[in-house]
C-alpha positions in Angstrom: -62.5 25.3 -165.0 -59.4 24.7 -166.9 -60.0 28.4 -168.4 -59.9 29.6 -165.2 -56.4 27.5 -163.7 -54.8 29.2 -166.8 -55.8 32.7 -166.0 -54.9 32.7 -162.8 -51.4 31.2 -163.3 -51.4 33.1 -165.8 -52.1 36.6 -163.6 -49.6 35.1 -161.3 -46.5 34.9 -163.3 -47.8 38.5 -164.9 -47.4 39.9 -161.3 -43.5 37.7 -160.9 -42.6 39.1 -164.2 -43.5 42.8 -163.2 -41.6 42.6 -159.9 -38.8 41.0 -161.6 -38.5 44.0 -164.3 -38.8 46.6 -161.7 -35.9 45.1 -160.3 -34.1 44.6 -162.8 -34.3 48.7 -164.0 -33.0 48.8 -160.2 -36.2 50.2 -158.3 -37.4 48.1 -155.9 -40.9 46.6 -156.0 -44.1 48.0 -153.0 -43.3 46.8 -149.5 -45.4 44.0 -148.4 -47.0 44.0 -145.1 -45.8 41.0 -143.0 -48.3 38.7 -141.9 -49.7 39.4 -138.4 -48.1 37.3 -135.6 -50.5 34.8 -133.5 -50.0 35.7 -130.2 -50.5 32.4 -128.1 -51.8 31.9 -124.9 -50.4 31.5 -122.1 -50.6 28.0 -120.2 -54.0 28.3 -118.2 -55.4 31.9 -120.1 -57.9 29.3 -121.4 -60.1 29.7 -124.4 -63.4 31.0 -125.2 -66.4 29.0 -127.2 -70.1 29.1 -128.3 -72.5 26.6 -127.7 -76.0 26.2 -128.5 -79.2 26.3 -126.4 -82.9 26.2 -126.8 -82.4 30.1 -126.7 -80.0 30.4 -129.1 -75.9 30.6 -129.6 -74.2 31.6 -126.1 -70.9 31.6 -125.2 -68.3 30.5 -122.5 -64.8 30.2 -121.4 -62.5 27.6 -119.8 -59.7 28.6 -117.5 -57.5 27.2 -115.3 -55.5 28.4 -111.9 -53.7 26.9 -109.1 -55.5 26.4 -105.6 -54.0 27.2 -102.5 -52.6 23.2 -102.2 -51.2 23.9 -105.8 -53.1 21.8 -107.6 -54.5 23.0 -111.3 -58.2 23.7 -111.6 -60.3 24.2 -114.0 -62.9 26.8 -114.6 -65.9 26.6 -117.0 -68.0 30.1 -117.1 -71.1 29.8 -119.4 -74.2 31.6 -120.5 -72.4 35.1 -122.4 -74.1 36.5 -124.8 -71.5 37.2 -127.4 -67.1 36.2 -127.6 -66.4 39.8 -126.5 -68.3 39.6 -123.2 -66.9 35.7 -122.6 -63.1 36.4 -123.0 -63.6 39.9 -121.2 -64.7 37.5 -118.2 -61.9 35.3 -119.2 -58.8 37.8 -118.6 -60.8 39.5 -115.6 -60.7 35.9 -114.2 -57.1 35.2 -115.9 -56.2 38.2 -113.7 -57.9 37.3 -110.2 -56.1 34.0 -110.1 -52.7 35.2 -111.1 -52.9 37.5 -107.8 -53.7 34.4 -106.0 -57.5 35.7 -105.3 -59.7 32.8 -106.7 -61.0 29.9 -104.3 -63.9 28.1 -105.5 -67.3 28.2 -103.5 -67.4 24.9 -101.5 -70.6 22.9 -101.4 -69.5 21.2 -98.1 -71.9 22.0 -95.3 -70.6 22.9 -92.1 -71.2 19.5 -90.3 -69.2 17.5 -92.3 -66.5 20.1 -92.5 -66.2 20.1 -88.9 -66.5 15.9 -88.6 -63.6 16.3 -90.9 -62.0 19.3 -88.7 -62.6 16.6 -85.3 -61.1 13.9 -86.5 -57.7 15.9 -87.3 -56.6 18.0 -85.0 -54.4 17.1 -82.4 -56.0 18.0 -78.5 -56.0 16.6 -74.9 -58.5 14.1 -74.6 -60.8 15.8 -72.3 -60.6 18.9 -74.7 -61.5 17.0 -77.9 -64.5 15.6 -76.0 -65.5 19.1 -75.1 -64.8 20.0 -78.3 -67.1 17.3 -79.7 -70.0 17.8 -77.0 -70.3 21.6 -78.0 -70.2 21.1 -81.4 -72.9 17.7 -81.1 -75.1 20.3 -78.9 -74.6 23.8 -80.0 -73.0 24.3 -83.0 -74.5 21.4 -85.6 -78.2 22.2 -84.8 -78.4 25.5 -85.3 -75.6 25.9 -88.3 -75.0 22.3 -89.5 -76.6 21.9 -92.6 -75.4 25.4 -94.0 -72.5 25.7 -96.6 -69.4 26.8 -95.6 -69.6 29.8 -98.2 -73.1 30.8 -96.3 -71.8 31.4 -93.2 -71.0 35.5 -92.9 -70.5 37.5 -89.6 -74.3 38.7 -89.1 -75.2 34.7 -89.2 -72.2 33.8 -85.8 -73.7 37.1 -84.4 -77.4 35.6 -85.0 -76.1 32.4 -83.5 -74.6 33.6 -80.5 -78.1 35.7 -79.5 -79.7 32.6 -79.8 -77.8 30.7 -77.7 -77.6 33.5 -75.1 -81.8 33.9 -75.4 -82.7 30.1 -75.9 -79.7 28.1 -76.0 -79.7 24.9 -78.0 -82.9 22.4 -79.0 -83.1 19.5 -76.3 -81.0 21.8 -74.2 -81.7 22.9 -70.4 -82.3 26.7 -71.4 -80.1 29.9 -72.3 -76.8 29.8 -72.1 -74.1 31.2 -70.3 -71.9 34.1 -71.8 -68.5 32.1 -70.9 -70.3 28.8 -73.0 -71.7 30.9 -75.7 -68.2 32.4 -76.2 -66.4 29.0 -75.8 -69.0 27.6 -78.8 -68.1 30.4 -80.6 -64.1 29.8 -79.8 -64.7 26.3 -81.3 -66.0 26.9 -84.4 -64.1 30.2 -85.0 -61.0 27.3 -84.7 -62.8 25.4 -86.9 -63.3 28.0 -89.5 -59.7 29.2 -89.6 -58.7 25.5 -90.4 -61.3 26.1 -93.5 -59.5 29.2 -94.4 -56.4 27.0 -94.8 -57.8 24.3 -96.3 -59.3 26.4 -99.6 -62.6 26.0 -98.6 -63.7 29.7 -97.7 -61.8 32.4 -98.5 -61.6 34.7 -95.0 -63.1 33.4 -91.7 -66.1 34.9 -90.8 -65.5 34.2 -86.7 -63.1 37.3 -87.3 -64.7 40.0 -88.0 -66.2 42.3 -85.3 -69.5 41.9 -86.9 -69.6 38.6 -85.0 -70.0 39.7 -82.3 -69.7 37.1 -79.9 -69.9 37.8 -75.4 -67.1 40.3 -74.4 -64.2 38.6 -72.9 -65.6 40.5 -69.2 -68.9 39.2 -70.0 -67.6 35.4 -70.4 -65.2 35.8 -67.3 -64.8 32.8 -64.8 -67.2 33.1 -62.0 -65.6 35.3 -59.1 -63.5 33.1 -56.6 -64.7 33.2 -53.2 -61.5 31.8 -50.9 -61.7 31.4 -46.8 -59.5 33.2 -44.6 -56.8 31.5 -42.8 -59.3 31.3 -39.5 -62.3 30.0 -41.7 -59.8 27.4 -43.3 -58.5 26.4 -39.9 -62.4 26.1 -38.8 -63.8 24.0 -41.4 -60.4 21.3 -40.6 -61.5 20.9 -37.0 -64.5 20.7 -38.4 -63.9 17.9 -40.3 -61.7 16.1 -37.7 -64.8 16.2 -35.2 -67.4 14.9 -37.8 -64.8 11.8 -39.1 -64.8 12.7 -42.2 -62.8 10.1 -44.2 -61.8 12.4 -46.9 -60.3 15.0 -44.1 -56.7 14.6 -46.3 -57.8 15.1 -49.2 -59.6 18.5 -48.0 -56.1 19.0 -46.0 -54.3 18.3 -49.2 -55.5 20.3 -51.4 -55.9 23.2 -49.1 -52.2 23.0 -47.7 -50.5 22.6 -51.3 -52.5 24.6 -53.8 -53.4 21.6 -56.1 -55.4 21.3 -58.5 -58.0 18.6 -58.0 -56.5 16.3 -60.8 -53.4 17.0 -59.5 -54.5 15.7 -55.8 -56.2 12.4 -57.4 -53.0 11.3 -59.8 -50.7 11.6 -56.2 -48.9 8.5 -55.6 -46.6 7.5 -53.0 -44.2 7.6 -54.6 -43.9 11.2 -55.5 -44.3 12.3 -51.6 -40.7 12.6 -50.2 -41.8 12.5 -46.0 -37.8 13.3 -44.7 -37.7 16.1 -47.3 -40.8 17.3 -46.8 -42.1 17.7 -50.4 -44.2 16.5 -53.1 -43.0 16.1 -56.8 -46.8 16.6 -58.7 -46.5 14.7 -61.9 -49.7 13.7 -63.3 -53.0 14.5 -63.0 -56.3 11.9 -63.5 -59.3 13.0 -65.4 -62.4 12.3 -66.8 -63.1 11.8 -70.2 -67.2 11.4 -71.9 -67.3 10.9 -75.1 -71.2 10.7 -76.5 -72.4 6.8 -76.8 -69.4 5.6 -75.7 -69.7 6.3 -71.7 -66.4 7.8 -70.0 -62.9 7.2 -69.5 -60.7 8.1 -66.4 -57.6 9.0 -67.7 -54.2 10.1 -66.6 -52.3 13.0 -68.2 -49.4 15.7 -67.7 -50.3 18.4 -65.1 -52.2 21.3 -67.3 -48.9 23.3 -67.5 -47.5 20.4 -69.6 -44.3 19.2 -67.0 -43.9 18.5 -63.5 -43.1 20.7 -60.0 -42.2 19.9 -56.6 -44.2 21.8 -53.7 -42.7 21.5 -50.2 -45.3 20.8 -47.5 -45.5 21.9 -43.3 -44.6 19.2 -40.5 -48.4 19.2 -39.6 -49.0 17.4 -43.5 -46.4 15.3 -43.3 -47.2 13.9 -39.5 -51.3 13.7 -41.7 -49.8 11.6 -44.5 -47.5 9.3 -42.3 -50.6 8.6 -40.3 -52.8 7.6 -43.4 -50.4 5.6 -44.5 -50.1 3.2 -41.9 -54.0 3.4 -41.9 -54.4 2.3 -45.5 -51.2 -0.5 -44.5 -53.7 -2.3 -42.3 -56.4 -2.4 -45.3 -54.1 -2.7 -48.5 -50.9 -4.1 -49.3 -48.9 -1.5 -49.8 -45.7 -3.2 -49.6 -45.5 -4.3 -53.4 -46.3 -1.5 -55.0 -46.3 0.8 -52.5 -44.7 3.6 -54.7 -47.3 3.3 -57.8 -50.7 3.0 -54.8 -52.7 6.5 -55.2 -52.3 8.4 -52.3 -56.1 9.7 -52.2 -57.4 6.1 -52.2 -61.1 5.0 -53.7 -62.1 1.8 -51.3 -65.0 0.8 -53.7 -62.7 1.6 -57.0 -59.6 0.1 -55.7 -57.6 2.9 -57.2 -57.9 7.2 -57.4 -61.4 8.7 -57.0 -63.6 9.6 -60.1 -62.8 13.3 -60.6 -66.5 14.0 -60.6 -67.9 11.7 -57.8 -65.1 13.5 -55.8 -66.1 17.0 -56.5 -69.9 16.0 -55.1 -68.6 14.3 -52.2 -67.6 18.1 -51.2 -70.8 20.1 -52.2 -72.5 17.2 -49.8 -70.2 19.0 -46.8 -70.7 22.3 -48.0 -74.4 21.8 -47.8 -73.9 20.7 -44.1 -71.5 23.3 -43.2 -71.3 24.8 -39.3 -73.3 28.0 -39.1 -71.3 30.8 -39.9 -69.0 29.0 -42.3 -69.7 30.4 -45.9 -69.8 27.6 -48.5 -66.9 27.8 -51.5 -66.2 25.3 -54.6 -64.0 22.7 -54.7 -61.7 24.9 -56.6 -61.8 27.5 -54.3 -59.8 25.7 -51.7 -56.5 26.6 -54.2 -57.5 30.2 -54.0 -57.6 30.0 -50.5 -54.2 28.8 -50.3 -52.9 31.5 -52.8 -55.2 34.4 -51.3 -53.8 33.2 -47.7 -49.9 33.5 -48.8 -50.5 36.1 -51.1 -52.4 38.5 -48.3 -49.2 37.5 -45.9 -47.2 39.2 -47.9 -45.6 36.1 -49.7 -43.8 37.0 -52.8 -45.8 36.3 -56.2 -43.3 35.0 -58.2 -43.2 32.4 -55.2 -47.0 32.0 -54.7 -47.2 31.5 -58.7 -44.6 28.7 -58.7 -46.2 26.8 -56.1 -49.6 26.8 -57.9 -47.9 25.7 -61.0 -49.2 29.2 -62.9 -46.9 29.7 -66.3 -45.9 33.0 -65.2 -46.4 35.4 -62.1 -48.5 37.7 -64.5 -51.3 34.6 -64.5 -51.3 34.9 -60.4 -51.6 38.5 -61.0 -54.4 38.6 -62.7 -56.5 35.7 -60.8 -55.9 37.3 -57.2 -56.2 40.9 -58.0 -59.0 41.4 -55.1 -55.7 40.3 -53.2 -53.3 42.7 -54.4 -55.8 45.5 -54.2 -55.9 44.7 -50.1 -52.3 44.1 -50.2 -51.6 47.8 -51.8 -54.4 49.1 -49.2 -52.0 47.3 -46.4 -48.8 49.0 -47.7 -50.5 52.5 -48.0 -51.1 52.6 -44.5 -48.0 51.2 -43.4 -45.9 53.7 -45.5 -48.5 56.5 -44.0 -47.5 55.0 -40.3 -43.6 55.0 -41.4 -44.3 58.6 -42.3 -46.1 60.0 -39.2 -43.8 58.3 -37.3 -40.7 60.4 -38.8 -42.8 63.5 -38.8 -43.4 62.6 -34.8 -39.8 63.0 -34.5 -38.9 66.2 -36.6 
């Protein structure tokens, strides 16, 4: 061993001694190649590694990226046959993530994504209960138990036959177009919030291969208004047979109201010498599943207030029922926060939903002759009335509390079709008449 030390320091200086003679008879001694730089990783390229199996040696790498929230995570890829194939895979997935493409499959189901989903967004009461009652009924037992990462278009466009065909287990039958839509509204919401979120990469609810009901197919049921003489017929009506809620037909006839609208009235907001009604709340119902209902009182559904004047004959109706309910309530306390429309058995507004049934029990007894209409349609009486008249729309729109004139547009189009009939015969009269004269 010593032999060997010797020799090899030996060889050593032999090869110092050479290079220092060539230098010395001023040529210079062979170029040496310079070492090969390491070229280091960047932070999050990751590294690749064997491991051994029952099979044999495989390989894997570990990577790291940032989510969409920002926060590092890391990636562990196994099972490659050999390094070349593991940090190929690496720098393809290096790659990806740089470009901002990489979100991890999530292993949430969709029930407990959209439990989470509930519980965060922001809604009106009675929406978030509609919210949840779709989603307890028609969403969770069909697609509840599925990943997120499962869903795809062709599985909503399933869905949606389903519910269209058979509707929902425990449920009274097929849906409705306009519900099967609104489901599929819902979850489409709910979906998009996964999007953002990190859990799924693109929402499925978008794509046309979805296919939920056509917007014409889920359209509200057609209105079907009274003319001004039907109107006038089913108030005398009403005035013969006693009927104790004759104001509140009147009322919401007369003004346009919605019925919310007509319940949340308080005396306060009627001005009698003016002649007008400031309509600032409306009262609801809210039913939220084993926890019974809730009345409640919100903003009108535009979000603020309007004032709505009102005829002598409504006024002369209202002074009247106020000196009626005078003789059963006190009014004189708290005359100004007492509901207008008053529930005797309640002692306050009517429940929204006990109200509407109280008219379907007159409709059902309705004079022969008289057609019967919804609730609702006593508003698009009073809009189809002014409208037909020749009222302006931006007018008619502000008095029903519609956003914009385009809204009253598009609800009483059968009205502006008559109404261009009406002018095309006018303008034909105008013209016959100057002709007549030529």
């Amino acid at each position: 061993m010593a032999d060997h030390h010797r020799d090899h320091r030996h060889a050593t200086g032999a090869v110092r001694g050479t290079e220092k003679e060539m230098t010395d008879q001023g040529t210079s001694p062979p170029a040496r190649s310079a070492p090969k730089a390491k070229q280091r990783r960047k932070p999050g390229d990751g590294s690749v590694r064997s491991y051994e199996t029952s099979q044999g040696t495989l390989w894997m790498f570990v990577a790291s990226y940032r989510d969409v929230n920002d926060n590092r995570v890391q990636k562990v890829k196994r099972g490659f046959p050999n390094a070349k194939a593991a940090n190929k895979a690496r720098q393809e997935f290096t790659v990806k993530a740089g470009e901002g493409g990489i979100i991890e499959p999530s292993k949430m189901v969709l029930g407990a994504w959209l439990d989470q989903w509930l519980d965060g967004i922001q809604r009106e009461p009675s929406t978030l209960a509609s919210y949840r009652k779709n989603v307890r009924l028609h969403i969770k037992p069909h697609l509840g138990q599925m990943r997120l990462t499962a869903i795809k278009p062709s599985t909503l466009a399933a869905w949606f036959r389903i519910l269209e065909a058979e509707g929902s287990p425990g449920g009274n039958g097929p849906l409705s177009a306009r519900t099967t839509r609104y489901c599929g509204t819902i979850l489409g919401s709910a979906l998009e919030a996964a999007v953002e979120d990190g859990k799924i990469p693109t929402n499925p609810a978008r794509s046309k291969a979805a296919n939920p009901p056509s917007a014409r197919a889920a359209k509200a049921p057609e209105m079907n208004a009274w003319t001004a003489d039907e109107l006038t017929r089913f108030l005398d009506w009403s005035r013969a047979e006693q009927d104790p809620l004759l104001l509140a037909w009147s009322l919401l006839a007369r003004t346009g109201m919605r019925r919310g609208e007509a319940l949340g009235l308080r005396w306060g907001d009627i001005d009698l010498e003016r002649g007008q009604i400031a309509i600032r709340r409306s009262v609801g119902v809210v039913k939220t599943f084993g926890e019974g209902e809730q009345i409640v009182t919100r903003l009108p559904k535009t979000g603020h207030s309007r004032v709505v004047p009102i005829g002598a004959s409504l006024v002369a109706d209202l002074r009247r029922h106020k000196s009626a309910l005078a003789t059963t309530f006190d009014l004189s306390a708290t005359v100004a926060d007492a509901p207008i429309l008053r529930d005797p058995t309640m002692n306050g507004p009517h429940h929204p939903e006990r109200f509407s049934r109280e008219w379907l029990r007159r409709m059902r007894k309705l004079p022969t002759g008289l057609k019967p209409i919804r609730l609702h349609d006593l508003r698009h009486t009073f809009g189809s009335i002014l409208l037909a008249d020749g009222e302006p729309v931006k007018v008619v729109s502000e008095l029903l509390g519609h956003s914009t004139p385009m809204i009253t547009l598009t609800v009483y189009q059968h009205v502006n079709a008559s109404m261009g009939r009406a002018a095309a015969d006018r303008f034909d009269t105008l013209i016959e008449g100057s002709a007549d004269s030529l």
